[in-house]
N, CA, C and O of each residue as an XYZ file, in Angstrom:
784
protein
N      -3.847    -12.975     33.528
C      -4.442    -12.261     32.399
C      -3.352    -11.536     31.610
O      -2.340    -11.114     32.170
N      -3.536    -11.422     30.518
C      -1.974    -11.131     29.669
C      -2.265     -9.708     29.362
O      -3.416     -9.473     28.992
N      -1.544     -8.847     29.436
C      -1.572     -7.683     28.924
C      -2.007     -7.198     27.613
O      -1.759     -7.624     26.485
N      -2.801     -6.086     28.069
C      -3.395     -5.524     26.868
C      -2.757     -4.383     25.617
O      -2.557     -3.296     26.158
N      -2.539     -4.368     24.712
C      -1.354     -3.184     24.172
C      -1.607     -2.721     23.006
O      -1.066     -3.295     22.060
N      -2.354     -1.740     22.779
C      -2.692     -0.784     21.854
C      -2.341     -0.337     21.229
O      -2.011      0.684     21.831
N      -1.876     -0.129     19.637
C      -1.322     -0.095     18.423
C      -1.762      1.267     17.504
O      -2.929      1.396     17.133
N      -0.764      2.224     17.187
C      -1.515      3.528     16.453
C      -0.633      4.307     16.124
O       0.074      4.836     16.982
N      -0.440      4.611     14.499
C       0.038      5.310     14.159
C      -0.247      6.976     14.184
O      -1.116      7.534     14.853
N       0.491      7.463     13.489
C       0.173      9.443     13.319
C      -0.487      9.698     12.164
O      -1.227     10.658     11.948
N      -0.286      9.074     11.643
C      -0.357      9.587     10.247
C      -2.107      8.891      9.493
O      -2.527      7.766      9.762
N      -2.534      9.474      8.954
C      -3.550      8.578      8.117
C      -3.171      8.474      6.881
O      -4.092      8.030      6.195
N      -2.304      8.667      6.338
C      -1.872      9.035      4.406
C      -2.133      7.432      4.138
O      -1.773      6.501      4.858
N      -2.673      7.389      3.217
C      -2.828      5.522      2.761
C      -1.113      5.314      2.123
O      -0.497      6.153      1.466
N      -0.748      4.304      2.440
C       0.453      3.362      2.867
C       1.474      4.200      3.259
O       2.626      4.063      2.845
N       0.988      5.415      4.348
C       1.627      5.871      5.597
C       3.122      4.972      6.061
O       2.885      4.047      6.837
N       4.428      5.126      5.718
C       5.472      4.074      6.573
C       4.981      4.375      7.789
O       4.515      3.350      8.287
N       4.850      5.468      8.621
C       4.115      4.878     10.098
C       3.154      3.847     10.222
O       3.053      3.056     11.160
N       2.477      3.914      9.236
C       1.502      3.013      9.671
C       2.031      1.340      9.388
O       1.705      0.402     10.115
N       2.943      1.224      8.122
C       3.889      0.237      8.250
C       4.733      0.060      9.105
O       5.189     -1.083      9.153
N       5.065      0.692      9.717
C       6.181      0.388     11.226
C       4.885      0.034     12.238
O       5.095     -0.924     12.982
N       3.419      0.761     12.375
C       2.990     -0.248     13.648
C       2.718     -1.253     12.762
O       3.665     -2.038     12.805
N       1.828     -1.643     11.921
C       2.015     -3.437     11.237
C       2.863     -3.971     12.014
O       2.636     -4.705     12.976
N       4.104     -3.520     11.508
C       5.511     -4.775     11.649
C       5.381     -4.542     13.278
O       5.431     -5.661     13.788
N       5.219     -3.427     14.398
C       5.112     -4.091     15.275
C       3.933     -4.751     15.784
O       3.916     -5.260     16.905
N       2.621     -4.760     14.736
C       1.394     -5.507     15.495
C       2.287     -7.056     15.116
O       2.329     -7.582     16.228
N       2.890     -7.874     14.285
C       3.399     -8.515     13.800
C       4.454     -9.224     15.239
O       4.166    -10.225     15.895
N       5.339     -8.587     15.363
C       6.220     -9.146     16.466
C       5.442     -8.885     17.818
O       6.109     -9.123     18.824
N       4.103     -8.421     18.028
C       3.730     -8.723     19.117
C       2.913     -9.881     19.298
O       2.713    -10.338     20.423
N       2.393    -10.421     18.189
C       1.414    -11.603     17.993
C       2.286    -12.350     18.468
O       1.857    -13.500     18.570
N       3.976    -12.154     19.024
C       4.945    -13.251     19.166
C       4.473    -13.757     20.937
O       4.514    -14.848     21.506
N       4.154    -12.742     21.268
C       4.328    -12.968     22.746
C       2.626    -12.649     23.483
O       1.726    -12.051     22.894
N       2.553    -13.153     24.699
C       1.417    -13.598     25.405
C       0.657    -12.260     26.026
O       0.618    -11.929     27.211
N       0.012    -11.526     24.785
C      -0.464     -9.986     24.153
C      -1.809    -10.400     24.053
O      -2.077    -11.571     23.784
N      -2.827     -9.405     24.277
C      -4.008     -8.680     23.930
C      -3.541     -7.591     23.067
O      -3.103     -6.538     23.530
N      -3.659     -7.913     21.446
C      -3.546     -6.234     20.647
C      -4.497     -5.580     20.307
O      -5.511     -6.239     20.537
N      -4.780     -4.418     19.785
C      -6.041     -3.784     19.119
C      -5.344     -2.473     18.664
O      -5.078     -1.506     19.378
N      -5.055     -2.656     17.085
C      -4.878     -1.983     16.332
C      -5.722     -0.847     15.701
O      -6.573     -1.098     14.848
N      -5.500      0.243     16.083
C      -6.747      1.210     15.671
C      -6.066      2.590     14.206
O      -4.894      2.934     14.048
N      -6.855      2.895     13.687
C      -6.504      4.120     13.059
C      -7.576      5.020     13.387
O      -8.741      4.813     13.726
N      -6.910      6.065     13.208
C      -7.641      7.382     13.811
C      -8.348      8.077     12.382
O      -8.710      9.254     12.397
N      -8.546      6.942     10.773
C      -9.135      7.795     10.796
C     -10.982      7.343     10.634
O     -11.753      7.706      9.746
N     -11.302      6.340     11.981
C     -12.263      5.784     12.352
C     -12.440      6.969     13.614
O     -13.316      6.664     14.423
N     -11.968      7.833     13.795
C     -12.376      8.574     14.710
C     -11.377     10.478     14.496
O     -10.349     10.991     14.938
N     -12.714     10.949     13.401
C     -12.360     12.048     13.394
C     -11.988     12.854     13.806
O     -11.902     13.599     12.829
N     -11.635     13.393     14.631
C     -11.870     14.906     15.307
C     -11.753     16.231     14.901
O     -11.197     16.460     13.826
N     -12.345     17.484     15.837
C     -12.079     18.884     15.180
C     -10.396     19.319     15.866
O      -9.808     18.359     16.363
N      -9.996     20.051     15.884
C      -8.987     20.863     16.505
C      -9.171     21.067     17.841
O     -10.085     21.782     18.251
N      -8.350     20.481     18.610
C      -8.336     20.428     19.989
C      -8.790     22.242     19.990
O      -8.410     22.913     19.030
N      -9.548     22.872     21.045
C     -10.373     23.896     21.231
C     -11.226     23.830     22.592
O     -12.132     23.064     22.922
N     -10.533     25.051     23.358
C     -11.111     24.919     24.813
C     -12.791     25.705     24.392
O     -13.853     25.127     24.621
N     -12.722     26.643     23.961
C     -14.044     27.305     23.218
C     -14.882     26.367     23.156
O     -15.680     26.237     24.085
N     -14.914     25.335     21.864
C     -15.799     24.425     21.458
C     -15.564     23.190     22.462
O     -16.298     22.245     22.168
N     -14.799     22.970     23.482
C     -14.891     21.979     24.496
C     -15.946     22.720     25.581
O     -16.925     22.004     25.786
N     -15.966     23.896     26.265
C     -17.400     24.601     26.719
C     -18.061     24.644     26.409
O     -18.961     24.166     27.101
N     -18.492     25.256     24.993
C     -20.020     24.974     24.507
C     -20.389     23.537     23.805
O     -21.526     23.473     23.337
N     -19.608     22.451     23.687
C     -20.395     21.481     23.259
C     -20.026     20.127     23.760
O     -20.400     18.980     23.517
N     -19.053     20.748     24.639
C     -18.485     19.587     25.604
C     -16.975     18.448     25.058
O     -16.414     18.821     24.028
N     -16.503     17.375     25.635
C     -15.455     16.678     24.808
C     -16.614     15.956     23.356
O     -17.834     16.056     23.489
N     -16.116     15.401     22.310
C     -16.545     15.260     21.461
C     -16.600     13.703     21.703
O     -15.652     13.149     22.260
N     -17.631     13.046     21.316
C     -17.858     11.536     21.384
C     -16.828     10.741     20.697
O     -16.674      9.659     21.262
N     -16.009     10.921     19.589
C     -15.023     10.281     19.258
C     -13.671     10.241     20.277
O     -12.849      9.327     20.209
N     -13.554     11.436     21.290
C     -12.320     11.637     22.198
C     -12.809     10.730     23.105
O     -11.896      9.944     23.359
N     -14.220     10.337     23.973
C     -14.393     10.057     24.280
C     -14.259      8.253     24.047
O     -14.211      7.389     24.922
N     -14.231      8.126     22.844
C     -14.124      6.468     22.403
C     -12.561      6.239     22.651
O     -12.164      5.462     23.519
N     -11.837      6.855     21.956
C     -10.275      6.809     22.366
C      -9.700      6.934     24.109
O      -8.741      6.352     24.617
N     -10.506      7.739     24.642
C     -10.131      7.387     26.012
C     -10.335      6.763     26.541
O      -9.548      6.751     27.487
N     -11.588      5.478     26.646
C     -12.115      4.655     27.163
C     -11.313      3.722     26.682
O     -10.953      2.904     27.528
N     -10.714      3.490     25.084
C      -9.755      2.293     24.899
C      -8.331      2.794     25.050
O      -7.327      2.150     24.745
N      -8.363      4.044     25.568
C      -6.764      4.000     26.510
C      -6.552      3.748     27.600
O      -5.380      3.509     27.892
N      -7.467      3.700     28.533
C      -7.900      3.719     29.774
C      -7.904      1.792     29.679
O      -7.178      1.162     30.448
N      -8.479      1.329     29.024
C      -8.299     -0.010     29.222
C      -7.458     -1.096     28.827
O      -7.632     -2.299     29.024
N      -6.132     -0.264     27.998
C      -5.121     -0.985     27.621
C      -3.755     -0.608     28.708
O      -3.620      0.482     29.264
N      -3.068     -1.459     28.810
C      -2.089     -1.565     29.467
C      -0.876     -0.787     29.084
O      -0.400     -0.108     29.993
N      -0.318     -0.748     28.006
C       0.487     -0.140     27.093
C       0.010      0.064     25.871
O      -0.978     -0.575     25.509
N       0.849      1.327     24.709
C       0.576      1.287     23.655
C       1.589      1.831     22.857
O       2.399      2.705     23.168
N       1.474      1.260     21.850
C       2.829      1.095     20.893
C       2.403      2.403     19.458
O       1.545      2.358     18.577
N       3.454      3.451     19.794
C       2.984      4.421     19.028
C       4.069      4.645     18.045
O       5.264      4.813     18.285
N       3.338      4.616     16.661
C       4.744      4.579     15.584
C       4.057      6.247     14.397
O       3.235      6.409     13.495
N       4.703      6.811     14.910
C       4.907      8.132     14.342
C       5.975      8.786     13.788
O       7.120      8.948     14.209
N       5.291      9.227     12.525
C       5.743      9.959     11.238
C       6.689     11.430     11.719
O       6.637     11.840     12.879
N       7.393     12.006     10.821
C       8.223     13.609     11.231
C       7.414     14.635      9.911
O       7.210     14.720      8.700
N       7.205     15.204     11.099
C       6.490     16.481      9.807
C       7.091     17.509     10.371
O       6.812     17.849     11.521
N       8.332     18.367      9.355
C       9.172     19.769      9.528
C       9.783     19.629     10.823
O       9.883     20.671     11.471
N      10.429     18.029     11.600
C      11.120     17.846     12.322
C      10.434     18.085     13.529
O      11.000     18.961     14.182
N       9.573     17.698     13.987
C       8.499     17.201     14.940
C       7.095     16.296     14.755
O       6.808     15.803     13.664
N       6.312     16.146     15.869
C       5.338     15.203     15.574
C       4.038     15.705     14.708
O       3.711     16.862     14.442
N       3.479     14.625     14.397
C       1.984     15.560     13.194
C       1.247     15.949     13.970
O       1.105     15.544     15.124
N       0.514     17.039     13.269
C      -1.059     17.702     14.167
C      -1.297     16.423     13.951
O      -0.374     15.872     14.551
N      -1.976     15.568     13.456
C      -3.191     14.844     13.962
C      -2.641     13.629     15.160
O      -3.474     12.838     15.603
N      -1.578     13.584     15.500
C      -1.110     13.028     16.444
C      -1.276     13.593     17.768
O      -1.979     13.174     18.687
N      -0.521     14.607     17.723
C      -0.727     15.675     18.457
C      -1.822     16.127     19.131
O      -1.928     16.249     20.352
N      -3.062     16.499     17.850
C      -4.360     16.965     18.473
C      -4.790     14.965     19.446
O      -5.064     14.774     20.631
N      -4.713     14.334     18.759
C      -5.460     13.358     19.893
C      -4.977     13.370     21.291
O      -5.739     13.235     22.248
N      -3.529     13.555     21.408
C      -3.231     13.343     22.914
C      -3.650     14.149     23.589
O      -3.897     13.854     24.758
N      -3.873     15.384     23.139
C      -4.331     16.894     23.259
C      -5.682     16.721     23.871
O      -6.138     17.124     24.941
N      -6.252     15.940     22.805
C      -7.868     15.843     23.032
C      -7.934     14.913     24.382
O      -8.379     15.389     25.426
N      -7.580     13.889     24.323
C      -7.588     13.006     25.252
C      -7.281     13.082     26.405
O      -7.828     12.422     27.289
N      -6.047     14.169     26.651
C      -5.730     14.739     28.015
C      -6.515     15.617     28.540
O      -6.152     16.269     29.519
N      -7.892     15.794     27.889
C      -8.757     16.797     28.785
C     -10.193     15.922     29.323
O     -11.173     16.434     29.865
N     -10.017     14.655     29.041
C     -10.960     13.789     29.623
C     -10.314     13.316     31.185
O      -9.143     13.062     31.468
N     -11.720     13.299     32.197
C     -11.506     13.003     33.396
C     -12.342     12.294     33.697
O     -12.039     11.317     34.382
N     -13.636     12.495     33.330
C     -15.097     11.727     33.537
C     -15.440     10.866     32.284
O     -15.161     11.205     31.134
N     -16.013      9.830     32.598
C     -17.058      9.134     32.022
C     -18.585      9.499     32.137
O     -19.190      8.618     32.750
N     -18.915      9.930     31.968
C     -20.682     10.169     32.761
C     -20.324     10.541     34.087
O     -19.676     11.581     34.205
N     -20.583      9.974     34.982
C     -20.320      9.980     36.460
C     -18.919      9.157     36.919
O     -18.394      9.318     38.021
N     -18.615      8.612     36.297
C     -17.295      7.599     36.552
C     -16.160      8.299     36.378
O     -16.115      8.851     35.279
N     -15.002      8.516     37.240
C     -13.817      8.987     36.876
C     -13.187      8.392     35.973
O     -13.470      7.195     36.005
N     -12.117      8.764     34.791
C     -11.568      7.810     33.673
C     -10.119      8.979     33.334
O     -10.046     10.138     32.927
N      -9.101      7.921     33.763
C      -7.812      8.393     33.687
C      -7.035      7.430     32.209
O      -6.334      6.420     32.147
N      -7.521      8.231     31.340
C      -6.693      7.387     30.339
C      -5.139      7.133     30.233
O      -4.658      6.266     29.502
N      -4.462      7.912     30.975
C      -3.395      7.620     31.166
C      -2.449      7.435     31.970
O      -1.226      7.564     32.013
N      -3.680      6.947     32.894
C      -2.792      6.523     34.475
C      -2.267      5.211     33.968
O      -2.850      4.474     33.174
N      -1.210      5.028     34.468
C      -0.326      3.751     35.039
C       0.006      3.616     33.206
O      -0.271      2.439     32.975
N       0.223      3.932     32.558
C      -0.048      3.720     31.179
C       2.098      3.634     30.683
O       3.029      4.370     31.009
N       2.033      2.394     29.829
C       3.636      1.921     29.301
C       3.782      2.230     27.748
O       3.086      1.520     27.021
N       4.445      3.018     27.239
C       4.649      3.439     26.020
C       5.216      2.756     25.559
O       5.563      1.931     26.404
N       5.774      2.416     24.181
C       7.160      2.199     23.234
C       6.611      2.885     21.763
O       5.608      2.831     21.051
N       7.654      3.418     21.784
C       7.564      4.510     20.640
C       8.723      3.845     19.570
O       9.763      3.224     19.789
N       7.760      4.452     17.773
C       8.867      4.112     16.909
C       8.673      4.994     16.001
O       7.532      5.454     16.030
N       9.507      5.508     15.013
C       8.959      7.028     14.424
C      10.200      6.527     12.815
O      11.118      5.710     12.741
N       9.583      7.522     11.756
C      10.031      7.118     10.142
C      10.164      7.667      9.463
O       9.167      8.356      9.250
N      11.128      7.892      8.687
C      10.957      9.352      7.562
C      12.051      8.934      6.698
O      13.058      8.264      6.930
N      11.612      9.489      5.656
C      12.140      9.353      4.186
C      13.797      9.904      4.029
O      14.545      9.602      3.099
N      14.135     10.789      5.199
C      15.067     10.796      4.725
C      16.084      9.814      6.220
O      15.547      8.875      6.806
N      17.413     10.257      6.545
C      18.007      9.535      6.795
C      18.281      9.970      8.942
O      19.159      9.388      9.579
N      17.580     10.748      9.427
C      17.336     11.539     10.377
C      16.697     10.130     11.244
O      17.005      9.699     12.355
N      15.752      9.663     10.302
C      14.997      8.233     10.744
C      13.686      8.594     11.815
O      13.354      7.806     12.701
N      12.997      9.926     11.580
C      12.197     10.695     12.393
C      12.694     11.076     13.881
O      11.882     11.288     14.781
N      13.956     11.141     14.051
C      14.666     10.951     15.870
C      14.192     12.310     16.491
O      14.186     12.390     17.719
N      13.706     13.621     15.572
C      13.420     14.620     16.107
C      11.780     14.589     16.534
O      11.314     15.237     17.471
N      11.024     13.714     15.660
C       9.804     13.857     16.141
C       9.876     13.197     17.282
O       9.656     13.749     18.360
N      10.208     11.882     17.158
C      10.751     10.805     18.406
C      10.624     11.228     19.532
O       9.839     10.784     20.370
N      11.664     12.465     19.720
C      12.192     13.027     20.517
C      11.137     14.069     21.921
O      11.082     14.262     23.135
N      10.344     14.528     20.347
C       9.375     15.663     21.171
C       8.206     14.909     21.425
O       7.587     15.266     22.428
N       7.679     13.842     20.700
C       6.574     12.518     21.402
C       6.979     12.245     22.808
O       6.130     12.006     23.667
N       8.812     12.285     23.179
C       8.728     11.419     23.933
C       8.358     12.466     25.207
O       7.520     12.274     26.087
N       9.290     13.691     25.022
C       9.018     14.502     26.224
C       7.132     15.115     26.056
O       6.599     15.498     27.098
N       6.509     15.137     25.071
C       5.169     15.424     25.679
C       4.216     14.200     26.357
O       3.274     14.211     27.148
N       4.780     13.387     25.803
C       3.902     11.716     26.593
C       4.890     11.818     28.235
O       4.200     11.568     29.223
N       5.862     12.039     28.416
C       6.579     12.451     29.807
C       5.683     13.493     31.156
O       5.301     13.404     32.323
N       5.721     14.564     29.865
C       5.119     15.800     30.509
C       3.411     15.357     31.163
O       2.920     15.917     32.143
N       2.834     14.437     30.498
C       1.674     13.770     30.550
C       1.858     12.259     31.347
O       1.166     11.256     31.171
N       2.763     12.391     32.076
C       3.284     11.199     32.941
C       2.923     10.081     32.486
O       2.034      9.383     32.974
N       3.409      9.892     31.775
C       3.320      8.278     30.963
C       4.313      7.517     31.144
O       5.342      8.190     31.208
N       4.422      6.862     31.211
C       6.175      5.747     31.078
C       6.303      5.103     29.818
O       5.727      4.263     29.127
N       7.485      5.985     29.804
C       7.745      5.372     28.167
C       9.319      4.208     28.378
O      10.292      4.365     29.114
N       9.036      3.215     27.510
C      10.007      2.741     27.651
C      11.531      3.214     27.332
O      11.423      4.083     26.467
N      12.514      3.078     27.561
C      13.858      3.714     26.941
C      13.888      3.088     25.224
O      14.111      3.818     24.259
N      13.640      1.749     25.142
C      13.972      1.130     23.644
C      13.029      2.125     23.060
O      11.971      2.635     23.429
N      14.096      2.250     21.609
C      12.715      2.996     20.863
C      13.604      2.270     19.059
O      14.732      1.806     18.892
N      12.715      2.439     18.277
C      12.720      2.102     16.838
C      12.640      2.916     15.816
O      11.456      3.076     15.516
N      13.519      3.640     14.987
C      13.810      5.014     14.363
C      13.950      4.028     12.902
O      14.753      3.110     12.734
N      13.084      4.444     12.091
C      13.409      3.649     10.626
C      13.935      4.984      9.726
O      13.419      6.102      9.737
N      15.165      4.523      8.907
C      15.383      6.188      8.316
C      15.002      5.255      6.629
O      14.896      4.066      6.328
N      14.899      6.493      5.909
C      14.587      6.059      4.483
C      13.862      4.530      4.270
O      14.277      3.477      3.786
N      12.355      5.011      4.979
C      11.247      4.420      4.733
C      10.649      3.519      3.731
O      10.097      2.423      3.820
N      11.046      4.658      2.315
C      10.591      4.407      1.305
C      11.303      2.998      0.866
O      10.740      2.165      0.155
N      12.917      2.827      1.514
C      13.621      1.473      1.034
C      13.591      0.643      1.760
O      14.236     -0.330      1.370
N      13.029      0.501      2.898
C      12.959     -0.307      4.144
C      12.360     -1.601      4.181
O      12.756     -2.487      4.939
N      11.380     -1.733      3.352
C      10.534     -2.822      3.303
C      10.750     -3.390      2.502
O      11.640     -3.019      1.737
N       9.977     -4.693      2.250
C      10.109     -5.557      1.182
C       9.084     -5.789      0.612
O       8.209     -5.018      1.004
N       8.497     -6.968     -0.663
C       7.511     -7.190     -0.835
C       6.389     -7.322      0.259
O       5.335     -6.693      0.163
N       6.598     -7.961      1.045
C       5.880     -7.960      2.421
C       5.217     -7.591      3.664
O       4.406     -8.024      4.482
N       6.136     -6.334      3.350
C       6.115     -5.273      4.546
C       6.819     -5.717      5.268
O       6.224     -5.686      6.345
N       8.093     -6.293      5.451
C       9.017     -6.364      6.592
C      10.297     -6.198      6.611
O      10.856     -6.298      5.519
N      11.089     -5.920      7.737
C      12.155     -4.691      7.324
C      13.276     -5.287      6.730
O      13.253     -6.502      6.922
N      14.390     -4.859      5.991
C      15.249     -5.517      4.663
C      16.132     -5.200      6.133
O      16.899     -6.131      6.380
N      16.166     -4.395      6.865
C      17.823     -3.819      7.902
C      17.424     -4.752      8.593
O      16.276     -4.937      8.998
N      18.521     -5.503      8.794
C      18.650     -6.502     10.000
C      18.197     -5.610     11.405
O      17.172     -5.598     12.086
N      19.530     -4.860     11.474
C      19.515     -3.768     12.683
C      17.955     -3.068     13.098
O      17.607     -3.196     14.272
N      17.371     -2.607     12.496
C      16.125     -2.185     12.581
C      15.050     -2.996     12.796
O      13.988     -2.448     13.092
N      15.109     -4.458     12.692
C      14.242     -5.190     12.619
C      14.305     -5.863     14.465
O      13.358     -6.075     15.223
N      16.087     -6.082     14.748
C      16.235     -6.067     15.950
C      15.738     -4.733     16.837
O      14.956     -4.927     17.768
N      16.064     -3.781     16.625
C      15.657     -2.370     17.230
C      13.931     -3.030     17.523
O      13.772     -3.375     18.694
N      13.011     -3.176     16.843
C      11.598     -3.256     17.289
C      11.624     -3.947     17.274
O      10.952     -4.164     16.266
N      12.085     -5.413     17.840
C      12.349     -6.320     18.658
C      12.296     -6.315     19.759
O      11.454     -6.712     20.564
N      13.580     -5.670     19.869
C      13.825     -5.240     21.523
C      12.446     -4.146     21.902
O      11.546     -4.258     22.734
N      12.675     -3.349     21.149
C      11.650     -2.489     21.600
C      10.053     -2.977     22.118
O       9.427     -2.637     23.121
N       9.692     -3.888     21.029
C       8.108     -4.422     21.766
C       8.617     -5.504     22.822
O       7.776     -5.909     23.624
N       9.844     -5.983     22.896
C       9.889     -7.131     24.074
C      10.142     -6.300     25.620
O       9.974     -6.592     26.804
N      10.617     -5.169     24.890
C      10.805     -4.098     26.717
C       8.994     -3.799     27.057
O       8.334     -3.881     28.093
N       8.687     -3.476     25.818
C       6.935     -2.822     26.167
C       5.872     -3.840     26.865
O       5.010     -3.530     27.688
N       6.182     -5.303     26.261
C       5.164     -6.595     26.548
C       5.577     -6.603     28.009
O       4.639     -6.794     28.783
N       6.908     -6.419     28.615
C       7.346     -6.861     30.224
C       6.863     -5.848     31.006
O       6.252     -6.109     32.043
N       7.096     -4.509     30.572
C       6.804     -3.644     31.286
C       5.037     -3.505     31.780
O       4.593     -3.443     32.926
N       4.160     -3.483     30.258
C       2.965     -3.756     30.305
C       2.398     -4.824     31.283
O       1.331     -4.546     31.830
N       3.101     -6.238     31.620
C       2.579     -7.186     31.896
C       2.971     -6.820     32.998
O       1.948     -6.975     33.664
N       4.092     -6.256     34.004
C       4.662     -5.765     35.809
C       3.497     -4.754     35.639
O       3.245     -4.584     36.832
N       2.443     -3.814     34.848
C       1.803     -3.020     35.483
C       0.336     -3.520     35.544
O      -0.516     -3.093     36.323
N       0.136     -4.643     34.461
C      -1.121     -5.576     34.455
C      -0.803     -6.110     35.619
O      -1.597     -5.882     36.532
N       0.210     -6.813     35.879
C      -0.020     -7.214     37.522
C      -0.361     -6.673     38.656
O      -0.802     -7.140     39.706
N      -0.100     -5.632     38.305
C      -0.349     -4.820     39.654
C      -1.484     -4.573     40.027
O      -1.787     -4.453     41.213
N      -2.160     -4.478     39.208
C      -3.609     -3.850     38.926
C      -4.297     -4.759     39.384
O      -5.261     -4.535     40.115
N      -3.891     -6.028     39.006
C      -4.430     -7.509     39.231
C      -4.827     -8.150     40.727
O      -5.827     -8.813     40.999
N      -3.473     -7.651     41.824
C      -3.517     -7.997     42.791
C      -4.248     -6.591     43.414
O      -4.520     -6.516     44.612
């Protein structure tokens, strides 16, 4: 059974470069023997992560949809934006949200057990988002995730692409290359496991 690998940017801004960097990697993963499912978050609203309003009204049914399709993907390929040299609230609040789910109804649900990252992050100027990068990587850590080491830093976004959406830098185009070919192996040694 081929691994499953979940696709999602930070950002919702319409033609978001995050959201063009996951494209180009939903794109080079169609290369290899992948289950994808590309989602945007902003099919699933949420309020402000809030322990208050998590007591009186419980996790919110949209956190709840996102954990059930984290919980059932193998890896996921997260391409996030730099806002004032870290990651966005609305990035932020989901992992936030999502790390306070344990139950399904009666069913235990660990959305982020056994779970394989590859991260790629973008910004307009020439930094190439490495600071948001950076703090994604240690809070998905802190949240025991395995992230892969390859990662994909696009700097000056705005010149990166082409008519097409695909990247003009050679170098960068190899960078998330390598990067989704470390995520598909890693994903597929933890789909196995699961398997046997």
């Amino acid at each position: 059974m081929p691994p499953r690998i979940l696709v999602f940017n930070g950002s919702n801004r319409t033609g978001s470069w995050s959201g063009k960097v996951a494209d180009a990697a939903l794109r080079e993963l169609a290369k290899h023997e992948v289950e994808v499912t590309r989602i945007s978050f902003l099919d699933y609203p949420l309020p402000l992560m809030d322990e208050d309003l998590e007591r009186e009204k419980g996790i919110p049914e949209n956190v709840m949809k996102l954990a059930r399709l984290f919980a059932a993907h193998d890896g996921m390929f997260i391409a996030t934006p730099e806002y004032n040299g870290s990651i966005p609230p609305l990035l932020k609040n989901v992992l936030d949200w999502v790390s306070r789910v344990s139950r399904d109804g009666d069913r235990p649900l660990k959305p982020y057990a056994a779970k394989v990252v590859a991260l790629a992050s973008s910004s307009t100027g020439t930094f190439a988002g490495i600071r948001a990068i950076n703090h994604l990587r240690a809070v998905l850590a802190h949240m025991g995730l395995q992230i892969v080491s390859e990662q994909c830093s696009v700097p000056k976004a705005q010149e990166a692409f082409d008519g097409m959406d695909r990247f003009l830098d050679e170098r960068v185009r190899q960078n998330l290359e390598r990067t989704v070919r470390s995520l598909v192996e890693h994903a597929a040694f933890e789909a196995g496991k699961k398997a046997r």
